[in-house]
Residue, then its C-alpha position, 0 to 999 in steps of 0.5 A: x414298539x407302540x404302534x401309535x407312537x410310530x405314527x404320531x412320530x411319523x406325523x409329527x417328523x413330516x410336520x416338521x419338514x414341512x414347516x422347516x421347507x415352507x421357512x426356507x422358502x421366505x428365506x431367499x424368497x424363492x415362494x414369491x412369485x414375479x408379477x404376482x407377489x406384491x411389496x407386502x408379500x414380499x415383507x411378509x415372506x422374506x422380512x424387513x430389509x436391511x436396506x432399501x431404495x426407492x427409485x423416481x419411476x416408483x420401483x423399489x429394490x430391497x436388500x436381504x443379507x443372511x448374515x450375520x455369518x451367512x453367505x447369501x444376499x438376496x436382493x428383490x425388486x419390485x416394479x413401480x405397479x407394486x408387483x415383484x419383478x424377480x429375486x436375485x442372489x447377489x454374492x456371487x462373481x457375476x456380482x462381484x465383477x459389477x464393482x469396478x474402482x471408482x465407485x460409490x459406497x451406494x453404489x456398492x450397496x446396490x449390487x452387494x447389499x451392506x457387509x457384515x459390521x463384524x467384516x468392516x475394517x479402517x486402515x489409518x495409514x493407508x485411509x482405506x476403509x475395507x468391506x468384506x462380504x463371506x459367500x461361498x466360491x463354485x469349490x462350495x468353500x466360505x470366500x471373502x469378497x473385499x472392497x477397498x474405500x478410499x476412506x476420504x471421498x467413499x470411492x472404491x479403490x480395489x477389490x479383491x478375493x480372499x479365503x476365510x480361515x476361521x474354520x477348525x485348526x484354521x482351514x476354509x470351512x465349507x458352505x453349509x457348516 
């Protein structure tokens, strides 16, 4: 083997891991760093949110799903002096637990961020509108999250946990797949 191809492909594979890691990083925003990092960085690194909401005290919070398939929701927080004050990963069950029936749609979206559209279902009978967010449960199997809406007033009426199937011959997939 040429020698010079063995290097060339060496450099160009440590390339690729770098940029591949540096793109993971702005991903979850994990290379902002809190108090440091300004609204702007976090744009610059993570995108533009999905949602955000400004607060009175001029704090923001912005929401980041990674979806539409994916199975983390990033939410970052910034202090009303422009600086980041920490980035959280939300789809979890501490998260989860947060949701209590009697809720608002909005007030949902600020634990969770929003769910998938492809996971948005109405039930006519019941007038139930169902959000569904997929994340992974501490097995490293793909989990839905569910929230029942009353569908007249937004308040929430349950939620509840349920293993996502879609996998091959129907099995739970794991994370990572």
């Amino acid at each position: 083997m040429d020698s010079r191809f063995s290097v060339w492909g060496g450099r160009g594979l440590l390339a690729f891991t770098v940029l591949l890691l540096a793109a993971c990083a702005g991903y979850s925003g994990s290379n902002l760093q809190p108090g440091v990092a300004t609204l702007a960085d976090v744009v610059a690194s993570m995108g533009e949110p999905a949602m955000s909401w400004k607060d009175a005290d001029g704090s923001e919070q912005l929401a980041y799903p990674r979806g539409p398939a994916g199975t983390q929701t990033f939410m970052a927080f910034v202090g009303p002096d422009g600086k980041l004050q920490r980035v959280d990963k939300v789809l979890n069950t501490a998260h989860f637990a947060r949701v209590q029936g009697g809720m608002t749609k909005d007030q949902v979206l600020r634990i969770l961020g929003p769910s998938g559209s492809q996971w948005t279902q109405f039930y006519a009978r019941s007038n139930q509108l169902a959000w569904s967010w997929l994340f992974c449960n501490s097995w490293n199997q793909q989990e839905f999250f569910d929230v029942m809406f009353d569908a007249s007033t937004g308040i929430v009426h349950s939620t509840g946990q349920h293993p996502n199937l879609g996998g091959r011959d129907g099995s739970q997939p794991p994370c990572g797949q």
